[in-house]
KOLTIMAR-148132 format. One record per atom (N, C-alpha, C, O): residue in one letter; y, z, x. Coordinates in steps of 0.05 Angstrom, whole numbers, plus 5000, padded with zeros to 4 digits. Atoms other than C-alpha are relative to their C-alpha. Last residue first. Layout:
BEGIN
AYZX...
//
This chain:
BEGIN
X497649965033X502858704982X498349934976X499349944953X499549604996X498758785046X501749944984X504050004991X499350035027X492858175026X501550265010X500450485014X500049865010X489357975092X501150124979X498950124969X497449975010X486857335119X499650344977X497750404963X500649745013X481357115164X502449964987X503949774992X498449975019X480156425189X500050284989X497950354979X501149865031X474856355234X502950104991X504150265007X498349695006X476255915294X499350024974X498549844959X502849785006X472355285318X501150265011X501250375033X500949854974X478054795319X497550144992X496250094972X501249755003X478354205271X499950215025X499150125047X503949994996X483053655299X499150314990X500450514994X501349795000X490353445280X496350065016X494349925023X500649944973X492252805300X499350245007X498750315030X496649894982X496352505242X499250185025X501150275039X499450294991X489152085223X504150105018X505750015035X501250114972X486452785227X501049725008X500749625031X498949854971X491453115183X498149875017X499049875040X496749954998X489552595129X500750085024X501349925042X499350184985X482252695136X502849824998X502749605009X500349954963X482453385126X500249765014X500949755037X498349884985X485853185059X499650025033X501049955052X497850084998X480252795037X503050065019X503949925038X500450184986X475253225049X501549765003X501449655025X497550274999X478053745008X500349875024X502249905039X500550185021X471854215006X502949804997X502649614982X502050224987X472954505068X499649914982X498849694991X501849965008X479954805038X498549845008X499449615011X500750095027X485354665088X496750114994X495050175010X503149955003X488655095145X499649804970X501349794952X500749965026X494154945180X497650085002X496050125020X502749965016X496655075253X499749864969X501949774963X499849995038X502654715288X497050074991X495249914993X502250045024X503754795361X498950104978X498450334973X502050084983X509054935425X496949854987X495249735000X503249975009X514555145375X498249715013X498349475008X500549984972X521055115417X497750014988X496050065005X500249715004X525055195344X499550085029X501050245041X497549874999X527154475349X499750255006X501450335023X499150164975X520254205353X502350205012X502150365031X501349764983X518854685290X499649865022X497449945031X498349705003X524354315257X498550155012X499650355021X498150024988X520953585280X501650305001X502750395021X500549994977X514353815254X502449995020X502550155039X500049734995X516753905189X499550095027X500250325035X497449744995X520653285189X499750235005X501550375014X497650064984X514552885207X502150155003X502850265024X501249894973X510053195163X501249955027X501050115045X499249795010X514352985102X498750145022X499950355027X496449975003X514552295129X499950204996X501850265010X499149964969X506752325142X502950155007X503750345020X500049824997X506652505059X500350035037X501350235048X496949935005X511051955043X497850345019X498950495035X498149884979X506751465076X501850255000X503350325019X498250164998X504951075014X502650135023X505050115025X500450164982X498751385002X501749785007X500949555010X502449944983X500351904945X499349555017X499449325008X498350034968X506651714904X497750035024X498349915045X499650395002X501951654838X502049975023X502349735028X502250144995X499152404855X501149705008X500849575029X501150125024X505952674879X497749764996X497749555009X499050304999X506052884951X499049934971X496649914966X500350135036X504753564962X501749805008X503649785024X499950234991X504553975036X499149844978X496749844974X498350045021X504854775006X500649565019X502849545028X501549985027X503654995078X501149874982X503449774986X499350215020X504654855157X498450124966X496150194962X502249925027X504155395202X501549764983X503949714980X497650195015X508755375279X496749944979X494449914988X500650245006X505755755334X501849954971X503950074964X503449994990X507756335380X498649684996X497849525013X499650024967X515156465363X497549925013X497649935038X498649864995X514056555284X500650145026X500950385030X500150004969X513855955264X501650345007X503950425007X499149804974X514455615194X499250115017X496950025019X501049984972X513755045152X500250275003X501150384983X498149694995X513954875071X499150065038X496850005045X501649974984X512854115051X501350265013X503750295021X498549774990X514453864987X498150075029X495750005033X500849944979X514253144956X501050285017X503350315026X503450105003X516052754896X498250075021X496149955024X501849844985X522453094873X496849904994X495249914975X502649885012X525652514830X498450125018X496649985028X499649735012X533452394854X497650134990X497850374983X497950055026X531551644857X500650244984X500650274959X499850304998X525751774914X501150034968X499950134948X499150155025X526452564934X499949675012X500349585034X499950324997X522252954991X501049884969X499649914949X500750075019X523253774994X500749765001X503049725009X498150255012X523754175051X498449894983X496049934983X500550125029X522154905063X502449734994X504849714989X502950164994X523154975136X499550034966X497449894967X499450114995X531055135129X496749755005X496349515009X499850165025X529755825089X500449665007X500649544985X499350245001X528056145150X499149744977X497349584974X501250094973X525456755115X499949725008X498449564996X497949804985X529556885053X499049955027X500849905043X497649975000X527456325016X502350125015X504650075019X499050214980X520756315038X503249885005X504149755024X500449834972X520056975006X499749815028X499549875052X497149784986X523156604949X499650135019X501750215031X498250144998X518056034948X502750195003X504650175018X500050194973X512056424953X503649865005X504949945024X499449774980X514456944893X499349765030X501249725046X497849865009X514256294844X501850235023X504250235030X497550244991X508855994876X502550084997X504050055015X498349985018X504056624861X502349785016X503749835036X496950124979X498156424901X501250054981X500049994960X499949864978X490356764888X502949935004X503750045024X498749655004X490456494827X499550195016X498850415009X501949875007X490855754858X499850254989X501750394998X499349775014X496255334864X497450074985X496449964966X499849854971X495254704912X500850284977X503250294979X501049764983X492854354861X499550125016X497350185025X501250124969X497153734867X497450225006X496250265028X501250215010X499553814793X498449835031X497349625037X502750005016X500554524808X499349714991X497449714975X503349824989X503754414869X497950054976X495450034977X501250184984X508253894836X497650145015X495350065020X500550325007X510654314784X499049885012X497249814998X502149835015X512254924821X498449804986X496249744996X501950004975X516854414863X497150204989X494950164999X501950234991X519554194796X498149975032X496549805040X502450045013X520954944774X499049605007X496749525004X501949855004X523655064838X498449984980X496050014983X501850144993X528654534857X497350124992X495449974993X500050195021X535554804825X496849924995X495949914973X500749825022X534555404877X498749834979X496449854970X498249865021X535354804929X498650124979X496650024969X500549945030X529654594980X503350124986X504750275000X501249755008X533154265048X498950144979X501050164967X498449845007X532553485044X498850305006X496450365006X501549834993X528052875060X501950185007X503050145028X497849824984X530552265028X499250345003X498850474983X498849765016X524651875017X502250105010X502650085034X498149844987X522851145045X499650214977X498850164955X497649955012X515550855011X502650255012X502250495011X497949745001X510950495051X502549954991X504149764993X497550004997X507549905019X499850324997X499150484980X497650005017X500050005000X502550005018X502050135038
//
């Protein structure tokens, strides 16, 4: 398919229930994730790595970063379904990478579900690679 340009912006307040919106239509919102509280506690903590991708003013793409001197975390990476494979989501990986360039961040983690085989192969065509690390995570709120 023809790549499609976006204009690739900081998130605005305005932007929230259509960024809530797009994660749940990307299911990336699970009941383990409150989007709502994600997005403001990313708000207040460099609020400059949450960006958001528009084509004709229509939020079609979000991509949240951050870094907290060590490495640099990618989450929340949505690309509207019918916008899907038209580049936008590289472009949105692109800018996030470029801000945690900026920062001095040395390398970008994620994590995806092993069942979204798709996806993993996404980040691998952008050059990621599986490591052989165990994932833990802990719940203090």
């Amino acid at each position: 398919m023809n790549p499609v340009d976006i204009l690739i912006r900081r998130y605005r307040s305005a932007d929230e229930s259509d960024v809530v919106a797009l994660w749940q239509r990307c299911n990336l919102v699970v009941p383990s994730n409150h989007p709502h509280r994600d997005i403001a506690l990313k708000t207040h903590f460099q609020p400059d790595l949450l960006l958001v991708g528009t084509l004709d003013d229509q939020l079609v793409a979000t991509v949240m970063a951050g870094y907290e001197g060590h490495r640099g975390w990618i989450n929340y990476l949505a690309v509207a379904p019918e916008m899907q494979r038209h580049g936008i989501g590289r472009q949105m990986m692109d800018a996030a990478e470029a801000a945690l360039r900026q920062l001095g961040c040395p390398k970008v983690n994620l994590q995806v579900r092993s069942s979204n085989r798709d996806v993993i192969a996404f980040y691998e065509r952008l050059g990621f690679v599986v490591e052989d690390r165990v994932s833990m995570g802990k719940r203090v709120s």
